[in-house]
Residue frames as qw, qx, qy, qz and C-alpha x, y, z in Angstrom:
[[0.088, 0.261, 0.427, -0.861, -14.02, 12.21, -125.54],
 [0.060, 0.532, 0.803, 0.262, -17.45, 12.50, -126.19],
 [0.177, -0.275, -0.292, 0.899, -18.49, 15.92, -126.55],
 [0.217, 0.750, 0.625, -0.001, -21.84, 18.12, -126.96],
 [0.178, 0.096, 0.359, 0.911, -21.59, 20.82, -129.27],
 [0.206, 0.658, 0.618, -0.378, -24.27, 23.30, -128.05],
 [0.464, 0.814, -0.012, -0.349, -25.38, 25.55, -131.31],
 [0.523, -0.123, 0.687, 0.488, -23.28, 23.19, -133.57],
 [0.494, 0.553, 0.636, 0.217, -25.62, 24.28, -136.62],
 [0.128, 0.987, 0.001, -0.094, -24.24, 28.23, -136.38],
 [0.521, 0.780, -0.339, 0.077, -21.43, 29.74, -137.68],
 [0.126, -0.614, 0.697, -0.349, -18.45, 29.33, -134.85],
 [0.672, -0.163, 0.669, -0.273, -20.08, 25.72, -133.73],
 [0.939, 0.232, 0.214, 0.139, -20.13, 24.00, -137.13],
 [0.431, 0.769, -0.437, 0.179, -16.87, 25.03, -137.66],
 [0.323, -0.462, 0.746, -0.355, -15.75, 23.85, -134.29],
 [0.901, 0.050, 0.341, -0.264, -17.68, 20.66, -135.22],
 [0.953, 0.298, -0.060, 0.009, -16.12, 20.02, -137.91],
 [0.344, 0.677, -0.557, 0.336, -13.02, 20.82, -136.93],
 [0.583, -0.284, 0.707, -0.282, -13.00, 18.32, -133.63],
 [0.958, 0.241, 0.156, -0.004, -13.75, 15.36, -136.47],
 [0.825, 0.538, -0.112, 0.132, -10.86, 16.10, -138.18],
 [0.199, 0.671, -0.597, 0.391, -8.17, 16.77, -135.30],
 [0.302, -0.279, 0.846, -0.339, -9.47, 14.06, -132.73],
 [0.503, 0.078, -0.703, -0.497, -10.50, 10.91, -134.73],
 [0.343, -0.224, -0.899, 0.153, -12.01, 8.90, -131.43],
 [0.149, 0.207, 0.264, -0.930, -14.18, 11.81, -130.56],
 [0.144, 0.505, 0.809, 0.262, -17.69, 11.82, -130.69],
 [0.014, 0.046, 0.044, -0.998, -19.76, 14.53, -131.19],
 [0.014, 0.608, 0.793, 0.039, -23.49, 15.17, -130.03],
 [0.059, 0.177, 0.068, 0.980, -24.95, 18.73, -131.63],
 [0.029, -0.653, -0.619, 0.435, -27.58, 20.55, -130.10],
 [0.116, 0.021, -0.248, -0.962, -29.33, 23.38, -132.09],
 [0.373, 0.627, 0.594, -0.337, -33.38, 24.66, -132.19],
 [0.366, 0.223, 0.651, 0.626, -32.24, 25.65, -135.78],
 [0.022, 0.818, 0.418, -0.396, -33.59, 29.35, -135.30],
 [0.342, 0.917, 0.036, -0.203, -32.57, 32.00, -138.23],
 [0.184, 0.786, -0.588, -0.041, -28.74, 31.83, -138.04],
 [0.464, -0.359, 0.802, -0.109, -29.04, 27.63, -137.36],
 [0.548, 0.526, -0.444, -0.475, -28.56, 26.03, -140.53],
 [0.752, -0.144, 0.610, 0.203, -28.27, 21.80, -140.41],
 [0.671, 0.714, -0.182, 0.086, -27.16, 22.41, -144.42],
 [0.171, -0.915, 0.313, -0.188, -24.35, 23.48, -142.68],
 [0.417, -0.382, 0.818, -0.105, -23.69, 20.03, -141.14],
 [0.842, 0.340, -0.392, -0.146, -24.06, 18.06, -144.73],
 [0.751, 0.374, -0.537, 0.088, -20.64, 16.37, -144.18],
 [0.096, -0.285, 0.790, -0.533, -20.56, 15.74, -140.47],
 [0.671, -0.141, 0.472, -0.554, -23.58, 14.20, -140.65],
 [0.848, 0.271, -0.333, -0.312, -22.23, 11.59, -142.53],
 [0.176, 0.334, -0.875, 0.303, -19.62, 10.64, -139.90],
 [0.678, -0.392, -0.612, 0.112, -21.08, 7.51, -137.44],
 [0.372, 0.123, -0.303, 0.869, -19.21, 9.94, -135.16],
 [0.085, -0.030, 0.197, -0.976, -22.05, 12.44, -135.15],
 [0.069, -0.575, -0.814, 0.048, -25.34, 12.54, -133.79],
 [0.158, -0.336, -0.232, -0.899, -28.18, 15.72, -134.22],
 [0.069, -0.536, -0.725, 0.426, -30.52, 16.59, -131.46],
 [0.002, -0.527, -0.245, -0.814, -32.92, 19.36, -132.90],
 [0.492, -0.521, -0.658, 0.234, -33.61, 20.88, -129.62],
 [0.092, -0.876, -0.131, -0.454, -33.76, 23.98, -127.49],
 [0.423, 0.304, -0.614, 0.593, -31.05, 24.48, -124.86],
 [0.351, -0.302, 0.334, -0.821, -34.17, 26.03, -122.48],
 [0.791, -0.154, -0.214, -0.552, -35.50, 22.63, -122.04],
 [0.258, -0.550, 0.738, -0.295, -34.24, 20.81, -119.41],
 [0.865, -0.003, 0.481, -0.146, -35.73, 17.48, -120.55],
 [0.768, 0.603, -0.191, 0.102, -33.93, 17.70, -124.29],
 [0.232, 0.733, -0.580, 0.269, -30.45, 19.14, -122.55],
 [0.553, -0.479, 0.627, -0.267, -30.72, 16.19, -119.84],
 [0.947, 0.217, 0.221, 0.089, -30.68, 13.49, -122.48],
 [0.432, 0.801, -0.325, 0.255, -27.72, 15.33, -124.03],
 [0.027, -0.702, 0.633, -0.325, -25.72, 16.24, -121.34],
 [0.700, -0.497, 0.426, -0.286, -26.11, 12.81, -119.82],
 [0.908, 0.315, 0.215, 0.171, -24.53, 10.60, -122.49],
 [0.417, 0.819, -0.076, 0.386, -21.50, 13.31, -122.79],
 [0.731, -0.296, -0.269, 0.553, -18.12, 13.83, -121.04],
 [0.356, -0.402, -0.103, 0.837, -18.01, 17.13, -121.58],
 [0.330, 0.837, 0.406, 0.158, -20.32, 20.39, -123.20],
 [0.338, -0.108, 0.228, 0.907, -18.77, 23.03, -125.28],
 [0.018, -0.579, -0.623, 0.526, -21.11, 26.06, -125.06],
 [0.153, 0.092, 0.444, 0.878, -21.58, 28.11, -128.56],
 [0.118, -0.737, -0.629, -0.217, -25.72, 28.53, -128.77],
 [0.018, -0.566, -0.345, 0.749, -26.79, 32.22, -128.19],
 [0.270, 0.918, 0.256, -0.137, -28.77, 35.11, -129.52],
 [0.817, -0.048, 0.085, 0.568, -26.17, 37.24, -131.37],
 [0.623, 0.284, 0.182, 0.705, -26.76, 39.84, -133.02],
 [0.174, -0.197, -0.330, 0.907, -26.41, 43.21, -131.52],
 [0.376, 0.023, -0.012, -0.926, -29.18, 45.37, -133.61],
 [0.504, -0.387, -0.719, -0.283, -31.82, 42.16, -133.42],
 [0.604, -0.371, -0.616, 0.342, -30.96, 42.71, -129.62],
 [0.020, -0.190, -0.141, 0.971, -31.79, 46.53, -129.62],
 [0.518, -0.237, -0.338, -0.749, -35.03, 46.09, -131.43],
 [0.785, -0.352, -0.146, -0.489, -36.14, 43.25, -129.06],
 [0.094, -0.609, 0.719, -0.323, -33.98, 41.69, -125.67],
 [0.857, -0.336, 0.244, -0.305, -36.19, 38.79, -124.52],
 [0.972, 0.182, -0.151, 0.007, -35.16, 36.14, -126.78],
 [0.538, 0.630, -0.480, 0.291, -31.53, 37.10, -126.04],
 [0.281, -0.562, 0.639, -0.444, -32.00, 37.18, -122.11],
 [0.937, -0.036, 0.118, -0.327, -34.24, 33.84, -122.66],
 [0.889, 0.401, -0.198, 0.100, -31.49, 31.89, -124.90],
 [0.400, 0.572, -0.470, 0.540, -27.88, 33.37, -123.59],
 [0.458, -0.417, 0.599, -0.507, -28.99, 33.84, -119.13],
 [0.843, -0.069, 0.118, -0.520, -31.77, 30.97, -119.16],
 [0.953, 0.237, -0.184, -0.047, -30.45, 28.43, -121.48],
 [0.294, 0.563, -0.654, 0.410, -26.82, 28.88, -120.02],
 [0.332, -0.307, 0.617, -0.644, -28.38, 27.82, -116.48],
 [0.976, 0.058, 0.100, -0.183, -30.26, 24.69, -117.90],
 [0.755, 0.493, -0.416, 0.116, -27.46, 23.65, -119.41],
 [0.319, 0.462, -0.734, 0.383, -25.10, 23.87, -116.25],
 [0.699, -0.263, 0.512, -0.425, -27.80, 22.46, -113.89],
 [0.926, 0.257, -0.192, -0.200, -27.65, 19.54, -116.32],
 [0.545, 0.528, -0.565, 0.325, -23.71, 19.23, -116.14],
 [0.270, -0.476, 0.495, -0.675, -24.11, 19.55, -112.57],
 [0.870, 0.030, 0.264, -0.415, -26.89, 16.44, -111.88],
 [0.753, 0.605, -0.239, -0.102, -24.79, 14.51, -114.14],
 [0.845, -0.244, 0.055, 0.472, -21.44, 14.20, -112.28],
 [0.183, -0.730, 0.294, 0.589, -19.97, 17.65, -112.84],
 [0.681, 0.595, 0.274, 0.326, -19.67, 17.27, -116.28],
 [0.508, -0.141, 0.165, 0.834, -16.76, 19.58, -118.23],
 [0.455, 0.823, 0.330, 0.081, -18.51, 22.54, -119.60],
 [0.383, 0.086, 0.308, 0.867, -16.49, 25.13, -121.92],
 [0.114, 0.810, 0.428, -0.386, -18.41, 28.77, -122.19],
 [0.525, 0.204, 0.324, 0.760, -17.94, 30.29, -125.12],
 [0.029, 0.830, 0.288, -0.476, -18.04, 34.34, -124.85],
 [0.368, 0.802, 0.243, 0.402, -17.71, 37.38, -126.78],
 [0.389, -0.117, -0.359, 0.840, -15.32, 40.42, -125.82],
 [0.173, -0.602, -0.424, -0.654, -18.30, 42.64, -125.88],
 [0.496, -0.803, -0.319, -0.088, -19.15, 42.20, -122.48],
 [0.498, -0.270, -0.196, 0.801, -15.81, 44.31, -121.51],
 [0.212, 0.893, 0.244, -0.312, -17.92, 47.39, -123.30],
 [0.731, 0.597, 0.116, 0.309, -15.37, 49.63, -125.10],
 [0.720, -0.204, 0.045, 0.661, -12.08, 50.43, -125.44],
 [0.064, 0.948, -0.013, -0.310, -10.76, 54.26, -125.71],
 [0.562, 0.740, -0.284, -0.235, -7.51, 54.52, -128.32],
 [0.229, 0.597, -0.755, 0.147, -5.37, 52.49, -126.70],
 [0.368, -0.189, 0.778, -0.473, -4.95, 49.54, -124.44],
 [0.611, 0.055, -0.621, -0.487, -6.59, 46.31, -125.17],
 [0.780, -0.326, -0.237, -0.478, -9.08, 43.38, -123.63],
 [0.423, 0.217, -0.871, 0.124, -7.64, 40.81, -121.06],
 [0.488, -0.119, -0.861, 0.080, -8.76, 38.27, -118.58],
 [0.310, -0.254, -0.349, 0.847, -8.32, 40.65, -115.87],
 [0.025, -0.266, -0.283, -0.921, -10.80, 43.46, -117.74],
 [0.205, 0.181, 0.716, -0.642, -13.71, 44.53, -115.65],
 [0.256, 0.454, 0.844, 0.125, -17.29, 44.27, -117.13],
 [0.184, 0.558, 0.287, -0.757, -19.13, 46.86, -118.67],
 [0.350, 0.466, 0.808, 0.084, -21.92, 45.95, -121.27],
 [0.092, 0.191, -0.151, -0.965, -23.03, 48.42, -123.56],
 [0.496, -0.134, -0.614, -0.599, -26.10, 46.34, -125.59],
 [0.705, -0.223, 0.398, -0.543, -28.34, 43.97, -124.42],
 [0.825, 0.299, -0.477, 0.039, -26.70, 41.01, -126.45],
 [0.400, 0.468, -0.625, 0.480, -23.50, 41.95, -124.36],
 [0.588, -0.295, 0.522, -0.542, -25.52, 42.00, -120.76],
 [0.863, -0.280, 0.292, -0.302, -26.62, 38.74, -121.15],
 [0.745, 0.318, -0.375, 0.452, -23.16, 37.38, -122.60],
 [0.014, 0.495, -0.546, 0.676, -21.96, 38.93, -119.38],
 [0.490, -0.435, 0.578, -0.486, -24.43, 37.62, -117.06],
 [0.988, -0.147, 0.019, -0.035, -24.02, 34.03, -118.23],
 [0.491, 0.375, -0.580, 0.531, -20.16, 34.23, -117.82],
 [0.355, -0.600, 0.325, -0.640, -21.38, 35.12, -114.50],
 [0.854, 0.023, -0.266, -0.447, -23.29, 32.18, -114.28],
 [0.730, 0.523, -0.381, 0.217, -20.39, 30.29, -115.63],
 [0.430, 0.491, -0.532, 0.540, -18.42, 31.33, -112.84],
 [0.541, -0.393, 0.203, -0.715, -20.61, 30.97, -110.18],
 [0.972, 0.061, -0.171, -0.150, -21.12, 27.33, -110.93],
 [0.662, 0.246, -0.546, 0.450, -17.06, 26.84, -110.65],
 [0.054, -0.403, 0.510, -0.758, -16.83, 29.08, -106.70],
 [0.782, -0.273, 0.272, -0.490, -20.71, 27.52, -105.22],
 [0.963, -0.057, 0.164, -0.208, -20.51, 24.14, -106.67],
 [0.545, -0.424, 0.660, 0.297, -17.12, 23.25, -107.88],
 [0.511, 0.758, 0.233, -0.333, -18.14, 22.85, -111.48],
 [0.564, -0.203, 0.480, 0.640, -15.01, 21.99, -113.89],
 [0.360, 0.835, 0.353, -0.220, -15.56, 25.27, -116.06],
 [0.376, -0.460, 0.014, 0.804, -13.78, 27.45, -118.25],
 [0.329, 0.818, 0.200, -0.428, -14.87, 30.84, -120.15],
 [0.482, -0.215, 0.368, 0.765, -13.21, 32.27, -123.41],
 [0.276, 0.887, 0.176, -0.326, -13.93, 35.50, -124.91],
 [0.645, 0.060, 0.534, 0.543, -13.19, 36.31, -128.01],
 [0.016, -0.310, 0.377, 0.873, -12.49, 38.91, -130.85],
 [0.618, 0.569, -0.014, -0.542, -14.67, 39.57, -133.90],
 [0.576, -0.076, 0.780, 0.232, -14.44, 36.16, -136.04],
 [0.782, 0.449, 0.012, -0.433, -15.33, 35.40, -139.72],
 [0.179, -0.289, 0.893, 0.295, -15.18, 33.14, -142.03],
 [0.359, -0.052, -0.620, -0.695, -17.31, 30.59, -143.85],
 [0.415, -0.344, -0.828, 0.152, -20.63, 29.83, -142.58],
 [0.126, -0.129, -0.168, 0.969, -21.18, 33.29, -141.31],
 [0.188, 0.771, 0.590, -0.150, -24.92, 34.30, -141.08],
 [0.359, 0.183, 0.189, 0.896, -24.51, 36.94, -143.86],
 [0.079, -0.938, -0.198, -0.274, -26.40, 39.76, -141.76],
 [0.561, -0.666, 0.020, 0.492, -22.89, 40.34, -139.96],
 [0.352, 0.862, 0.020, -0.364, -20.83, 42.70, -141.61],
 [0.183, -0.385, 0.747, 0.510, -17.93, 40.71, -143.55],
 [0.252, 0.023, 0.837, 0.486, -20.13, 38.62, -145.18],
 [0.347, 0.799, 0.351, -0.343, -23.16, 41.28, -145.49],
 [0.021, 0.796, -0.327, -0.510, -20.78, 43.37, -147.40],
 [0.135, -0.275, 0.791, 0.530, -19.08, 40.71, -149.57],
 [0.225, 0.410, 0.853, 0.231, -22.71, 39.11, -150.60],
 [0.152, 0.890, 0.307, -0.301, -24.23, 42.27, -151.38],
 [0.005, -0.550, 0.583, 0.598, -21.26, 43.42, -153.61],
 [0.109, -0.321, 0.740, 0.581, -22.34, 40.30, -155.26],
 [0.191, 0.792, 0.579, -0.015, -25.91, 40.73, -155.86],
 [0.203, 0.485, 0.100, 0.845, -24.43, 44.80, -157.26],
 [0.250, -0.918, -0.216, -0.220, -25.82, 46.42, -154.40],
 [0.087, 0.684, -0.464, 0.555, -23.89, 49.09, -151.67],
 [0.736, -0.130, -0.635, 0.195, -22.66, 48.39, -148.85],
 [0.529, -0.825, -0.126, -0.152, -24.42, 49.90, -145.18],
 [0.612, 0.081, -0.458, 0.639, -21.40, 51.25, -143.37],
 [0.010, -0.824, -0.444, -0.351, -22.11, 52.71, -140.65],
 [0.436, -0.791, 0.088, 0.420, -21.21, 56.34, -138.69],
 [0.468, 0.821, -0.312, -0.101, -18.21, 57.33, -139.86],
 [0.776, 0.527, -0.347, -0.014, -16.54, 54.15, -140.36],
 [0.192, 0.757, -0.492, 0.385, -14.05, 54.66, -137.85],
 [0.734, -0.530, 0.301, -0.300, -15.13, 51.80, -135.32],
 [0.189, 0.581, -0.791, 0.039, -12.23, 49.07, -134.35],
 [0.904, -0.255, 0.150, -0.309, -12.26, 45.83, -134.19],
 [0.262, -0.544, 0.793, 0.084, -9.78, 43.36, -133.40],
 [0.826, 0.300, -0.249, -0.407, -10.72, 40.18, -136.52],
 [0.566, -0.245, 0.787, -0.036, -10.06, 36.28, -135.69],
 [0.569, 0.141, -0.542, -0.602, -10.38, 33.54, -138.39],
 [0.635, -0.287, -0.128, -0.706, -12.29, 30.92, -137.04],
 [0.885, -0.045, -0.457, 0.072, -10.71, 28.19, -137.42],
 [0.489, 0.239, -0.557, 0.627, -8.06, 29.79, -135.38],
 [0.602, -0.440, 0.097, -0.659, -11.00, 30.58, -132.61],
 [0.944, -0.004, -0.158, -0.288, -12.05, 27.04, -132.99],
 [0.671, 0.098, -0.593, 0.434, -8.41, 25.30, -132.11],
 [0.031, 0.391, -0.544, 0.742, -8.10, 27.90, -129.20],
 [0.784, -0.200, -0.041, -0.586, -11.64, 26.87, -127.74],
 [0.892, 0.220, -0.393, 0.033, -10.29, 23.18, -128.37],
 [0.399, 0.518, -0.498, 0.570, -7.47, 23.96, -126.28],
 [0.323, -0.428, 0.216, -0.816, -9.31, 25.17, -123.39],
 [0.854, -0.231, -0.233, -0.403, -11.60, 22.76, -123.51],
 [0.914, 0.111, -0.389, 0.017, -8.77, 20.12, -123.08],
 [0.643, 0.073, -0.307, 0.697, -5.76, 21.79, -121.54],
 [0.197, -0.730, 0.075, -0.651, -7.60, 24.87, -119.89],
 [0.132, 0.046, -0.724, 0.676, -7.06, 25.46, -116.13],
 [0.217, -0.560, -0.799, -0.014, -10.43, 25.13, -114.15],
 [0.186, -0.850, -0.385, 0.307, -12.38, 27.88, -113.51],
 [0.306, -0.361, 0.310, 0.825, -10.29, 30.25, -116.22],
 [0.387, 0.888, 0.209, -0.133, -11.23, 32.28, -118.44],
 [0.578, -0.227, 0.498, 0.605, -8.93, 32.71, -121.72],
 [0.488, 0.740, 0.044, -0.461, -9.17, 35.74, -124.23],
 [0.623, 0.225, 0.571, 0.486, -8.60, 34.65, -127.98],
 [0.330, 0.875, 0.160, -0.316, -8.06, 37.61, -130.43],
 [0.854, 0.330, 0.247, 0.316, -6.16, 37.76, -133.59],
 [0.496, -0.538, 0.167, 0.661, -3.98, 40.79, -133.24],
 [0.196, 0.156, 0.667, 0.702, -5.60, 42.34, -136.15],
 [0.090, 0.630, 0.323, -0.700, -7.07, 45.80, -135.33],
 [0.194, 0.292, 0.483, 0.802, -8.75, 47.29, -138.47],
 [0.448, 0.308, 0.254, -0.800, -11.38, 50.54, -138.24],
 [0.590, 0.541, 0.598, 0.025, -14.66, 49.16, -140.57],
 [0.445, 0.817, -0.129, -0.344, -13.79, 51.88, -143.09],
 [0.159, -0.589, 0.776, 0.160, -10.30, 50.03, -143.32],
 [0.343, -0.039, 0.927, 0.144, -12.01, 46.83, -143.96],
 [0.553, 0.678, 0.276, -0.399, -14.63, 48.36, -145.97],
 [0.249, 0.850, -0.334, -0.324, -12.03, 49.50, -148.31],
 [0.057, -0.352, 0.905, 0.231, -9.89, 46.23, -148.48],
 [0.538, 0.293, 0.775, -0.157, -13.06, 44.18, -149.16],
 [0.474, 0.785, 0.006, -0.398, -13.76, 46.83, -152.18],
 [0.175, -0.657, 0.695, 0.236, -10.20, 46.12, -153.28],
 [0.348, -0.153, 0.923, 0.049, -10.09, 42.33, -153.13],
 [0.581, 0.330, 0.740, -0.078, -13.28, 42.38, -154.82],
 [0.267, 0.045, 0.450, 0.851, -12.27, 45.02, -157.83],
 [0.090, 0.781, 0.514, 0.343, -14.85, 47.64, -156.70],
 [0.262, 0.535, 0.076, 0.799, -14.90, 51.36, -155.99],
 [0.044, -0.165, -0.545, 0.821, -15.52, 53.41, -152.85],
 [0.383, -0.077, -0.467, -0.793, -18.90, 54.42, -154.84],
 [0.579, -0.001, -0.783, -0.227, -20.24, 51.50, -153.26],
 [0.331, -0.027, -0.584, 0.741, -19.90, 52.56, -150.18],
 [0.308, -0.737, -0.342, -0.496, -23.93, 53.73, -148.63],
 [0.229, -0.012, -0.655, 0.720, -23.00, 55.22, -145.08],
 [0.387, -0.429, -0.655, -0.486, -25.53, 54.75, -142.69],
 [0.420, -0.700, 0.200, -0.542, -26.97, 56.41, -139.31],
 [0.255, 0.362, -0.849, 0.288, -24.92, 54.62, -136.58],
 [0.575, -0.229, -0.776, 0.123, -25.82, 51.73, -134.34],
 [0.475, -0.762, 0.051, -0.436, -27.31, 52.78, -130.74],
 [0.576, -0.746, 0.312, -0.123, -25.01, 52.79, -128.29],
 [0.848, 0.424, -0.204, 0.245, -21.79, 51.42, -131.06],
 [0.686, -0.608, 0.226, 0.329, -18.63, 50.53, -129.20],
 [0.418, 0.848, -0.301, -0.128, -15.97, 52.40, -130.77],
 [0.579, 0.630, -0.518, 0.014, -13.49, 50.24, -130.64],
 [0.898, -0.394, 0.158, -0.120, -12.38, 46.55, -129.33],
 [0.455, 0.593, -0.631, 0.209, -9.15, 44.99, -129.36],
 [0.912, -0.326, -0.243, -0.059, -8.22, 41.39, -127.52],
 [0.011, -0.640, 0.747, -0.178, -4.70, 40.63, -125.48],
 [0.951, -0.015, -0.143, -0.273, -4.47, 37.46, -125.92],
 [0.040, -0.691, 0.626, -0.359, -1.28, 36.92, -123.83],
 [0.553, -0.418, 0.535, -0.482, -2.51, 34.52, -121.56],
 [0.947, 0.276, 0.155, -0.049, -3.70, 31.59, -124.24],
 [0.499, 0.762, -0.399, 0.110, -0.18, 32.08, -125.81],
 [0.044, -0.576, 0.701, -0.418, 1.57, 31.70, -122.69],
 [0.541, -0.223, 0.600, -0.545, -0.80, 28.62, -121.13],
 [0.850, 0.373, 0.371, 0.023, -2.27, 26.55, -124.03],
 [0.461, -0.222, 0.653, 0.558, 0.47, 27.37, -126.62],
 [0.430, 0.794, 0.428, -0.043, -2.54, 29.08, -128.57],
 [0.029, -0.552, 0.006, 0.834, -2.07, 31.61, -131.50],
 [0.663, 0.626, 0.222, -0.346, -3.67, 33.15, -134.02],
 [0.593, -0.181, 0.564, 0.546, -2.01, 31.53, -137.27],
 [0.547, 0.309, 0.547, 0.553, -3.90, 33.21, -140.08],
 [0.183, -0.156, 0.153, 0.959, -2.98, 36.15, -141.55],
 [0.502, 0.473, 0.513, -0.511, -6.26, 38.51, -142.12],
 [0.476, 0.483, -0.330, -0.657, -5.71, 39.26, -145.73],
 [0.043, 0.149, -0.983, -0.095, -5.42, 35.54, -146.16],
 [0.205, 0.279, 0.809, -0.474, -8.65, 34.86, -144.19],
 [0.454, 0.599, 0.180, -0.634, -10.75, 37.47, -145.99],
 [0.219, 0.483, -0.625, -0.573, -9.65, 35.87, -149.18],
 [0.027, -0.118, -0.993, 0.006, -10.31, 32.58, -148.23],
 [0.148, 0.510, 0.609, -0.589, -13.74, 34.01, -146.64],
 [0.318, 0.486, -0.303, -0.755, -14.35, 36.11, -150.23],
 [0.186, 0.289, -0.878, -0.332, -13.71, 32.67, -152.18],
 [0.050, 0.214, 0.846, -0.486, -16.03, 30.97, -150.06],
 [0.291, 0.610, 0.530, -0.513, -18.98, 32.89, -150.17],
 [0.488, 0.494, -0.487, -0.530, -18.65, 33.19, -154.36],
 [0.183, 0.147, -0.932, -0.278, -18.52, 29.52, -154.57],
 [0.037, -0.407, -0.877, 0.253, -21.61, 29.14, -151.96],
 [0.320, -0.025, 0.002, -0.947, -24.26, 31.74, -153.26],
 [0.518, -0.381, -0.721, -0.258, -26.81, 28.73, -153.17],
 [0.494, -0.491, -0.679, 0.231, -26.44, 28.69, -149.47],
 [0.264, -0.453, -0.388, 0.758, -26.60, 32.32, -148.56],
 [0.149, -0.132, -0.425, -0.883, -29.26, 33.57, -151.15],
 [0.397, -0.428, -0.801, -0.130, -31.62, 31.57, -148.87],
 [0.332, -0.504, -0.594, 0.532, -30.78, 32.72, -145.88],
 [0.085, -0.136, -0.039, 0.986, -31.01, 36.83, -147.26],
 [0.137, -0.306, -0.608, -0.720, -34.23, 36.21, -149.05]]
């Protein structure tokens, strides 16, 4: 299979890159990235040494870059968006421009092409938030809280529109709160761990108490994979690691692991309009693709600690 990797140069897409080299050796791979703040081609040092891979520095809103792509490709796998929530409270265009816009070049392309396969990677955000109990699934009705999440919501729309008007061989998959390595360090695992090691506190904010449901990536990245290959058309598959922690909770095991003190700890005026608390069911991938999450979080966050101490070259750049 020959597959485009849109945003292959961010966190979740060069992982998924590099993880399609090394589980499907006759695969090709053709990345797409406009290498904007959190698109790094460092990133892709050792994929671009495979024959295997090919780099398009490009914008997904340009329908003359994504039609050379998508025509040479059996199938796009959809990662590129705006991301982060408070960039997307101080200022929405770029997010409706990149996440609605560029989603709709991308599937008129697939579309002109010969139906092409696309894969949509989402976010569980656009289900809004969860009250103490009960948790995300397939089945969950929309309800956006940011303007990141609206326009992760209205390109699933998109997404699904393409599979009911035009037939369109699609499928969605929303997903939990990932880290790992490669992680634009303004999110908050690997804000927190690289700021411990530069001695400074760490911004927590409210009182601590919001939930999230943590994935490691790679185990994102196979489920995605899955989909891609063995998904049912026109589905949508949530992916979440079954691994609720409040941020004070993971504030407190990151202090731990890293043999500091609650001291450290600067609490800050909360997020506008912060979803207290997400959490994935991820039934359905279990039961259909034979998905689950395999790594344990304290594992992950170790691995994900280790990581980002061995790489302070590459993420002193990106903070400076």
């Amino acid at each position: 299979m020959k597959i485009l990797v849109t945003g292959g140069a961010g966190f979740i897409g060069t992982n998924y890159v590099y993880y399609v080299l090394a589980q499907h050796p006759n695969d090709e791979v053709i990345i797409l990235d406009a290498l904007t703040y959190a698109g790094n081609r460092e990133n892709l040092a050792r994929a671009e040494r495979d024959p295997r891979v090919t780099f398009v520095h490009g914008d997904i809103c340009d329908p003359r870059v994504v039609d050379e792509c998508v025509k040479k490709v059996d199938a796009v796998v959809h990662f590129a968006a705006e991301s982060h929530v408070d960039r997307s409270i101080a200022s929405a265009a770029a997010f409706v421009r990149t996440n609605v816009m560029g989603t709709q070049v991308l599937l008129d392309a697939c579309r002109r092409h010969g139906n092409k396969r696309f894969h949509h990677v989402s976010t569980d955000e656009v289900f809004g938030s969860l009250g103490p109990s009960g948790a995300f699934n397939e089945t969950t009705p929309y309800d956006p809280r940011s303007p990141y999440s609206a326009s992760k919501a209205a390109a699933d729309h998109l997404v699904r529109a393409a599979w009911h008007t035009h037939g369109l061989p699609v499928t969605i998959s929303n997903c939990s709160n990932n880290y790992g390595p490669y992680m634009f360090p303004e999110k908050i695992i690997p804000l927190f761990i690289t700021n411990l090691l530069e001695g400074k506190t760490i911004p927590l904010y409210g009182d601590g108490l919001n939930v999230r449901d943590w994935i490691y990536v790679t185990d994102h990245c196979r489920g995605v994979d899955l989909a891609l290959r063995n998904g049912r058309m026109g589905e949508t598959y949530c992916f979440g690691g079954r691994s609720e922690r409040s941020n004070m909770e993971l504030t407190q095991t990151i202090l731990f692991e890293m043999g500091f003190g609650k001291d450290k700890i600067q609490f800050v005026e909360d997020r506008k309009g912060h979803d207290r608390r997400y959490a994935m069911d991820p039934s359905k991938a279990e039961r259909e693709l034979g998905w689950s999450a395999q790594t344990p979080f304290l594992h992950g966050l170790r691995k994900t600690i280790a990581w980002y101490t061995l790489n302070q070259e590459w993420w002193k750049k990106l903070k400076r």
